[in-house]
Structure formats: C-alpha cells, structure tokens
C-alpha positions as CSV (number, residue, x, y, z in Angstrom):
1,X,9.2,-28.6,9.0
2,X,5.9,-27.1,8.8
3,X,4.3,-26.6,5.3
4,X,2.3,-23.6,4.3
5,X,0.3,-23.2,1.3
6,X,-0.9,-19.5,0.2
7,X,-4.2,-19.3,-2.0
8,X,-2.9,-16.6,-5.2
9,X,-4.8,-14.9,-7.8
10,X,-3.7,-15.2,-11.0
11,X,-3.0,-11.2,-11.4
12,X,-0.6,-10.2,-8.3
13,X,-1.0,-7.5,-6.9
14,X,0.2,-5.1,-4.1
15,X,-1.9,-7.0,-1.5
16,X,-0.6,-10.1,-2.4
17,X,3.2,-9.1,-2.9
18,X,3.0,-7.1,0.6
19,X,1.0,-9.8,2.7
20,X,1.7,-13.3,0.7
21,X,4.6,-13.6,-2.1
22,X,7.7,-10.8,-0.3
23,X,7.0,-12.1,3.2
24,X,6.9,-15.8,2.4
25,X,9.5,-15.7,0.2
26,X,11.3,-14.3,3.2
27,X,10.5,-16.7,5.4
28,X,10.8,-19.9,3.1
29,X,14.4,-18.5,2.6
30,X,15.7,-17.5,6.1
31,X,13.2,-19.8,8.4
32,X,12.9,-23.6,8.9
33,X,9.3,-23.8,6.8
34,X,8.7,-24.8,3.3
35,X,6.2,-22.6,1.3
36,X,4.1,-23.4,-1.7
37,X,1.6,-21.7,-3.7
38,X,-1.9,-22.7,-5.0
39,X,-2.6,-20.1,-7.8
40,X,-6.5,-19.7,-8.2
41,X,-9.2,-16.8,-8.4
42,X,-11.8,-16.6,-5.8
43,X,-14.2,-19.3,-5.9
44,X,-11.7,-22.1,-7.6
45,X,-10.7,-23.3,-4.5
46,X,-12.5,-26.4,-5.2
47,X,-10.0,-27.2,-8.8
48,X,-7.0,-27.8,-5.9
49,X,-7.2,-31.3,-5.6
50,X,-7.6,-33.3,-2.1
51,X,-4.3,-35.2,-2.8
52,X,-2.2,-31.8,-3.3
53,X,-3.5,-30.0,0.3
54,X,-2.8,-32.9,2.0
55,X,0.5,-32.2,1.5
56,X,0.2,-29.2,3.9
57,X,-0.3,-28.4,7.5
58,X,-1.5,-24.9,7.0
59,X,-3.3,-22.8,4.4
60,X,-3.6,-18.8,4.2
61,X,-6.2,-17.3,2.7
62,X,-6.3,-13.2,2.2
63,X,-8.8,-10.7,1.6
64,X,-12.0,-13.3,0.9
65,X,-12.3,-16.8,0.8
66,X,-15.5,-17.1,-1.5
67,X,-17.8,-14.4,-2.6
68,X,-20.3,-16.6,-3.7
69,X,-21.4,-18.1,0.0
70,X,-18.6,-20.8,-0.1
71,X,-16.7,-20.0,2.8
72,X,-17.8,-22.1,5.6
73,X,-17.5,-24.9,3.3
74,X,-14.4,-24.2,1.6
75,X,-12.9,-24.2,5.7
76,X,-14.9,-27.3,6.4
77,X,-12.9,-29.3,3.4
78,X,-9.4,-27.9,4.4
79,X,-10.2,-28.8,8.3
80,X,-11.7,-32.5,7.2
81,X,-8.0,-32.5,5.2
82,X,-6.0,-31.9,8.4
83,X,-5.5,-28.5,7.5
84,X,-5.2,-24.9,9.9
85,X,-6.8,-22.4,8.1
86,X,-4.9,-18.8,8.1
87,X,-6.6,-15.9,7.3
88,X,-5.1,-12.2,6.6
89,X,-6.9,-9.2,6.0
90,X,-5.5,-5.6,5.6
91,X,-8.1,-3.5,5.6
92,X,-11.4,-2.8,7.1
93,X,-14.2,-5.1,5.1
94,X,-17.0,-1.9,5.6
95,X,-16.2,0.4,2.9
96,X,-17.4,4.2,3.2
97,X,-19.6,5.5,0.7
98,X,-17.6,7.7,-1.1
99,X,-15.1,4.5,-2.1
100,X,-15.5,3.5,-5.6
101,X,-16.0,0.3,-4.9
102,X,-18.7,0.9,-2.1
103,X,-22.2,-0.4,-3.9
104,X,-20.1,-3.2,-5.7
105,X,-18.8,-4.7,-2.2
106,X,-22.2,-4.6,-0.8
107,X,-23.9,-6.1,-4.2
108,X,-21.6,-8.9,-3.7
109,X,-21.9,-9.6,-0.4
110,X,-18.3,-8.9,0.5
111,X,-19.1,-7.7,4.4
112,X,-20.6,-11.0,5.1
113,X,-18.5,-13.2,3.4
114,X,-15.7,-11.4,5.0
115,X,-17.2,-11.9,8.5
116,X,-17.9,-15.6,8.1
117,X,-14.2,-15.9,6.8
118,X,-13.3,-14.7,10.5
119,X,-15.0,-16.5,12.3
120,X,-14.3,-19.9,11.1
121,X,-10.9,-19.3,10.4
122,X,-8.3,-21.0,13.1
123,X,-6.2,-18.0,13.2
124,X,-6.5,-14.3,12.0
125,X,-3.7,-12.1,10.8
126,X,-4.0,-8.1,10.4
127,X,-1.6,-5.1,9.6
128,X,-2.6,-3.1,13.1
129,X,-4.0,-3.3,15.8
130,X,-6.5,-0.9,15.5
131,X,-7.7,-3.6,12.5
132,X,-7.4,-6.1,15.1
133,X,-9.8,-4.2,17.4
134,X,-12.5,-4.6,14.7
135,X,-11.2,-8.3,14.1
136,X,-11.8,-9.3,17.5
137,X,-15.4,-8.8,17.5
138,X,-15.9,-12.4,15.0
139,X,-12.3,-13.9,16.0
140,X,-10.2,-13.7,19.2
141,X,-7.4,-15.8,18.2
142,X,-6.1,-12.4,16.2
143,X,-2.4,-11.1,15.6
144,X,-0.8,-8.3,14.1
145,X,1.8,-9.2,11.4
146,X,2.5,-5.3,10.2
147,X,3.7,-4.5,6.5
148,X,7.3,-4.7,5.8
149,X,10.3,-4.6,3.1
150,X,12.8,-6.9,2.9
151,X,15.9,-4.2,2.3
152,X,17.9,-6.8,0.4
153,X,15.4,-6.7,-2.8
154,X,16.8,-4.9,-5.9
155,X,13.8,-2.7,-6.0
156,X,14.8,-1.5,-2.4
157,X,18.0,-0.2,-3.8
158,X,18.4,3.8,-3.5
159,X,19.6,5.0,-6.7
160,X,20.2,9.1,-7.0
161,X,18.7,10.9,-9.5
162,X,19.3,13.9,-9.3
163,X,17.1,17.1,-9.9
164,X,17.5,21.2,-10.0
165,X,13.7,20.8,-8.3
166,X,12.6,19.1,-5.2
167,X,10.0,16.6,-5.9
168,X,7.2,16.0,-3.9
169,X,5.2,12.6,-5.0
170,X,2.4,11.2,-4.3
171,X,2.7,7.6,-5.1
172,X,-0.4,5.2,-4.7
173,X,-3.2,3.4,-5.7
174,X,-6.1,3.9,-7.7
175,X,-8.6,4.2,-4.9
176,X,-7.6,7.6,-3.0
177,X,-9.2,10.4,-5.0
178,X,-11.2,11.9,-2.1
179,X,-8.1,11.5,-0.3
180,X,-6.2,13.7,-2.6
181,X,-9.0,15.8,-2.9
182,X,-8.6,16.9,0.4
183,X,-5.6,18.6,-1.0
184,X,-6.8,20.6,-3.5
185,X,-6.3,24.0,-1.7
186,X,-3.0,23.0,-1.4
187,X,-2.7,22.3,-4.9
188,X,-3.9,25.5,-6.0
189,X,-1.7,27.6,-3.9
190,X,1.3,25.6,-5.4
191,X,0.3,26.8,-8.6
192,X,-0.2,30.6,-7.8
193,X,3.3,30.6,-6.3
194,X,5.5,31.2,-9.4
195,X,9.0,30.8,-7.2
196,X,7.6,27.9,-5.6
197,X,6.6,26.3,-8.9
198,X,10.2,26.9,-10.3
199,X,11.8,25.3,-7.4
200,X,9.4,22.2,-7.1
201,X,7.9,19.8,-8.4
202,X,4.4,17.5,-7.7
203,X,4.5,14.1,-9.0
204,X,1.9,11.6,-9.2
205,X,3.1,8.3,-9.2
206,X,1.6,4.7,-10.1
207,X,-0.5,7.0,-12.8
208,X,-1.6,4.2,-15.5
209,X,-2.9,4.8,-18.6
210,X,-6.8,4.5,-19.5
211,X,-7.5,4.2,-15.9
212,X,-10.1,7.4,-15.3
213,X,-9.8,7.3,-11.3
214,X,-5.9,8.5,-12.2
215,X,-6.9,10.9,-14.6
216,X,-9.3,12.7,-11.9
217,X,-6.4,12.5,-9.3
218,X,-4.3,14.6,-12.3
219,X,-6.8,17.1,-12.7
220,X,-6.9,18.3,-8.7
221,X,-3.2,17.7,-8.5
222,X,-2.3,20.0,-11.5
223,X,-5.4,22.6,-10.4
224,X,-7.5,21.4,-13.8
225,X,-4.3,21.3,-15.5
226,X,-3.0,25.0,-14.7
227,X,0.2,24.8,-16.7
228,X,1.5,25.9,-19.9
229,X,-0.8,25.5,-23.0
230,X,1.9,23.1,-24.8
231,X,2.4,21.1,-21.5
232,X,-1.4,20.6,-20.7
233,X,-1.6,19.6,-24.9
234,X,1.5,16.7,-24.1
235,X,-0.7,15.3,-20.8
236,X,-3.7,15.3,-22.1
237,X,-2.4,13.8,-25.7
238,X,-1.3,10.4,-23.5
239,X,2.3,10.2,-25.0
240,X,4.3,7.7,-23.4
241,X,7.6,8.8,-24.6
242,X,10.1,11.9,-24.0
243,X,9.1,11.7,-20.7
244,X,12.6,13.7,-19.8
245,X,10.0,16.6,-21.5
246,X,8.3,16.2,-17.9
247,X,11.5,17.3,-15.8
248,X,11.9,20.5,-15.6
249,X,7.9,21.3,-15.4
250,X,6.2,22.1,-11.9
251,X,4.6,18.9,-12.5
252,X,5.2,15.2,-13.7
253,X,3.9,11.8,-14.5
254,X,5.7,8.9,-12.9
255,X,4.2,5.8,-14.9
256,X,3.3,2.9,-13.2
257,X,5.2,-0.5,-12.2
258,X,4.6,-3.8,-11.9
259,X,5.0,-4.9,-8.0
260,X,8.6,-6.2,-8.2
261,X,9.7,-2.7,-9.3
262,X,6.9,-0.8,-7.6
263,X,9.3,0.9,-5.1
264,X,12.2,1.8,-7.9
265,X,9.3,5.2,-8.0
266,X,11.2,6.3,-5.1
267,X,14.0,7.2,-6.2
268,X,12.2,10.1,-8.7
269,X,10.8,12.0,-5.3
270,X,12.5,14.2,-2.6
271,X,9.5,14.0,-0.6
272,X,6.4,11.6,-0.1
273,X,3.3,13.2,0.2
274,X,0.4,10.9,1.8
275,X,-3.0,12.7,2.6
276,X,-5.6,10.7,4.3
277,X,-9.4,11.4,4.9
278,X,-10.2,11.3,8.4
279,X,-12.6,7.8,8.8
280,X,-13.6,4.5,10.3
281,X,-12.1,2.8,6.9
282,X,-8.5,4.7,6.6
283,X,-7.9,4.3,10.1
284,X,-7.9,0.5,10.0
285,X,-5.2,0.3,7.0
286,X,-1.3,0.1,7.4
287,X,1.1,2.6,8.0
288,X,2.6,1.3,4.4
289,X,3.2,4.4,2.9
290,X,5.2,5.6,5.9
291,X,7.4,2.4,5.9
292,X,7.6,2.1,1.7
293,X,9.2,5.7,2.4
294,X,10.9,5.5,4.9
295,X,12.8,2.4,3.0
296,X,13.4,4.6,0.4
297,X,15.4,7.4,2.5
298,X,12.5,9.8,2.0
299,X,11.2,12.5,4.2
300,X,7.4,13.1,4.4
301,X,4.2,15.3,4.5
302,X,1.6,13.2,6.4
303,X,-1.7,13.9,7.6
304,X,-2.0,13.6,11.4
305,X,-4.2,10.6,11.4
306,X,-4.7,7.1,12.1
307,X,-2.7,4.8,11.2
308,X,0.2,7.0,11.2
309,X,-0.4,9.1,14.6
310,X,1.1,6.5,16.3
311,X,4.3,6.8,14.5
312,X,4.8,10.9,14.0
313,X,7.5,12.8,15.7
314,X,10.0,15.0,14.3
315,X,10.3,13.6,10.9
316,X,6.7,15.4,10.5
317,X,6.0,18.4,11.6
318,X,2.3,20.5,11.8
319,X,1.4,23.2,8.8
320,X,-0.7,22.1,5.7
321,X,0.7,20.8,3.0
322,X,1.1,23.5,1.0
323,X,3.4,25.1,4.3
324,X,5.7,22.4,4.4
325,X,6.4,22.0,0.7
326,X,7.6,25.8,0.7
327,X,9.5,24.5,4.2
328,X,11.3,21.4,2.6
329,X,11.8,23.2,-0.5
330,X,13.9,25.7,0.5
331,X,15.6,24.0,3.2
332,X,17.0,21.1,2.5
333,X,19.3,20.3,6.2
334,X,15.5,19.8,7.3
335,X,14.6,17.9,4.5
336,X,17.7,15.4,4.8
337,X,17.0,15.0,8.4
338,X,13.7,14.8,8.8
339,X,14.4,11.7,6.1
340,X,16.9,10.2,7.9
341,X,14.9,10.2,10.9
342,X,12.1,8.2,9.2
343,X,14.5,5.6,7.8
344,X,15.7,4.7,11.1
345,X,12.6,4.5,12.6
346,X,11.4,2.4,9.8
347,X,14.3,0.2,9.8
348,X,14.2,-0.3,13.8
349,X,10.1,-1.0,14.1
350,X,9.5,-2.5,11.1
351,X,12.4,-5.0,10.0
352,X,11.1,-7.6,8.6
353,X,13.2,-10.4,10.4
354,X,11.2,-9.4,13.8
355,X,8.0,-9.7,12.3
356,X,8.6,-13.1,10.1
357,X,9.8,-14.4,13.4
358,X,6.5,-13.7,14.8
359,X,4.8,-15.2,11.4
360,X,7.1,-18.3,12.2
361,X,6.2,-18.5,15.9
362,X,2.3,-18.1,14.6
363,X,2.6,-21.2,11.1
364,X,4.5,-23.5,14.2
C-alpha cells in the first residue's frame, strides 16, 4: 500500500479542501492507499522530522513549496529520503495587474519560486489542461486531476428553501472584484426595473465581515447601495442578526462558511451567477464554479470564456446578464431545465470516482 503525505497549512482553506483534504479523504477511504497529513506553513518544512517522512513513499506539495528560496532544497531532502515529490497547482502563478495580490506575489518572489517548484518536482498535477499547457513549459511529466465533489458529503445535500423571489447569487471569493465589475451595467439595469426587482433577488455570497474587497463587491452589486433608505442604514450598520429582514429585499447578504459547509450557500440561490474577465490568468483556473453548481442542482449565467467554453451548451444560453435574469425569472420550465441539464453533465464529467482513479493510477 502506497503512503502519501500532504504538506497543510494550519488555516484550511478552499485550495486545500478542493485539491488536498476532500479528495484524499476520498481516496484513503475508497482506494488501496493510506493518507497522512504534515500540518505546517510555508517555509516549516524543515520542523518534519527525517524519521516521520520516511514513513512515506510520496509527498504533495500545493500552491508553493518555499517562498523564501528553499525549494530546490526542500526537494533535495525529500528525494535523499526516498521520497516522490507531488506537486499541484490550480492556478496560473503570473498574476495580472489588476489582482490584489499582484505587487505582493512579485515582491515575494512567488513566480520564481513557483517555477523552480515545477521543475524539480517528479510529477505535476493541474485542474486543466489549458493550466497544463503553461505547466509543460518547466515540467513534462504533467496531468490533469480536475476539481470535484464527493456527492455523499452532508454539505452536498440539497435542501429547499423556498422563496416568493428567484435568487440569483454570486457566491465566491475575495479576489474577483474586477470580475464583478464587469457587471455593473447589469447591475444597474436590475435596479431600474421595479417588476424585476419585486420578482428577484441578487445575492452575494461568501460576504465576510471587515473584509473591504467584499464590501466593494456590495457597492457595484447593489448599484452604490440603490435600495431603500432603512435597508441601505441595516447593510451598512453590519448587523449580523434578523437576517430573515434580508428576504423579501431585491437584494441579500449570504454570510460566509467555513469549507465543510461552504456549499450548504447553495441551497439560498435559484441561479449562479459567475462573470469572468476575459485574460491569460482566469483562463488557466477550474471550471469550479460550474461543477460546485451544478452539484447543487443549480442553473447558471456564465460568461462565454475560458475555462468554462469548453463545457457550455444549452444549460447557458447568449444575452447579458441582465437578459437572462429577466429570462430565468419569469420562466421557470427554463430555469428547472437548464439546471437539470448542468447537474448531469456535472455528475457524468466530473465524478469524482473517475478522477481519484486517475490520482490513484498517478500515487502507484
């Protein structure tokens, strides 16, 4: 029985649950392997003693191995140990400059460390194969493991709740501002149709308190908070209770979760809404959001980009966003089907026994 040994943070997050903890724990469960995990920050490698990775045949590293020019040599010690080095990366290590975190990465020297981390690695894992493309350039010995859910997790269970609106959500991450900016004369149309605005609802999920980026994604997804004076008073006061206030506005909060509940957001939307700017960086990530709803049983309003032009048919049809919430709104056989569509396509090209059999194949 091979032994695998992930390399954790302390704080988990959605990286790590999507491309470490949920797939592993998968895999450990339903496969003849025996996972183990080393929970350290970047650049404490070194506190995992020589005795405990030679307990191992294979370790996998994700996002960075060192940031502080430590890479080669962290490698070097778990090769000299008997170990194969596996490292996974799900996004494109070049970020644009209109990311936040743009002048921090390069201060660091996250590109380079990055590219040494694929080129000594033994084997390289990626979410698509567009990422791979890039991949291939520094390592050959590349292979797409796409994102999936395990469908027998509680937080993957549908639960109705019902509302007199339809909901559209956006539910994400802290880092896609200028990707719901591109939105924003959608947004304002929403909020100039009264009817609409009775009908439906925009919801922006993951929001977490104190955390500006969120705030900024509020302001263009309200249009700078056009609602009614006592509304915009509640949002802007930061109350986190008699959120049921929220439910019969054209507009609501869904507070964040931690990643074992992440997906229970789901089941507050009708609809998933997931704009993406046209670029080098967005094209290289994972078709995630399609496949988070999709396991949910939700339709979608997409753009018509990479990563998810691959994947588009009929559960996503053309017009602006703004055209197909007034479609889905008011036509709801479309809106069922259109969902029902996506979850079997997600459940047929994404299941996460096919692609753990592949990550079996790979750790043998």
């Amino acid at each position: 029985m091979r032994k695998v040994l992930l390399v954790t943070s302390h704080n988990t997050t959605g990286l790590q649950y999507y491309r470490q903890l949920m797939p592993h724990a998968h895999l450990d469960k339903n496969f003849d392997i025996s996972v183990s995990r080393a929970i350290c920050d970047t650049d404490q490698f070194n506190q995992v003693p020589d005795e405990k990775l030679k307990e191992f045949d294979c370790i996998q590293f994700i996002r960075q191995i060192s940031l502080k020019g430590d890479t080669t040599k962290y490698v070097d010690r778990c090769h000299r140990l008997g170990l194969k080095v596996y490292f996974d990366i799900d996004d494109y290590w070049r970020l644009p400059d209109t990311h936040p975190m743009s002048s921090i990465y390069i201060k660091l020297g996250y590109p380079k460390q990055v590219e040494e981390a694929l080129i000594c690695s033994d084997v390289v894992t990626v979410t698509t194969e567009n990422l791979a493309h890039h991949v291939r350039k520094y390592n050959t010995n590349v292979h797409v493991l796409p994102n999936c859910i395990d469908p027998d997790l509680p937080q993957a269970k549908k639960i109705n709740t019902p509302n007199r609106r339809v909901r559209f959500g956006w539910i994400g991450g802290v880092y896609h501002l200028q990707d719901i900016r591109s939105k924003r004369a959608d947004f304002f149309k929403f909020f100039r149709d009264k009817e609409l605005g009775y009908n439906a609802q925009l919801c922006l999920g993951g929001y977490t308190l104190g955390q500006d980026e969120y705030k900024k994604i509020e302001e263009v997804m309200t249009d700078n908070y056009s609602l009614d004076k006592d509304y915009k008073e509640y949002l802007l006061a930061n109350f986190i209770y008699g959120t049921h206030y929220m439910n019969d506005k054209p507009y609501k909060r869904l507070y964040s979760l931690d990643v074992n509940n992440y997906l229970r957001l789901y089941n507050e939307v009708d609809v998933s809404l997931i704009p993406l700017v046209k670029n080098t960086f967005n094209s290289c990530k994972s078709e995630l959001k399609l496949i988070e709803a999709g396991m949910m049983g939700k339709a979608v309003i997409c753009d018509d980009v990479e990563p998810y032009t691959n994947h588009l048919t009929e559960f996503n049809k053309s017009g602006t966003f703004y055209e197909r919430i007034v479609e889905l709104t008011y036509n709801q056989e479309l809106r069922w089907k259109e969902a029902k569509m996506l979850s079997d396509y997600i459940r047929d090209n994404f299941n996460i026994n096919t692609i753990n059999k592949k990550r079996w194949e790979l750790y043998q």
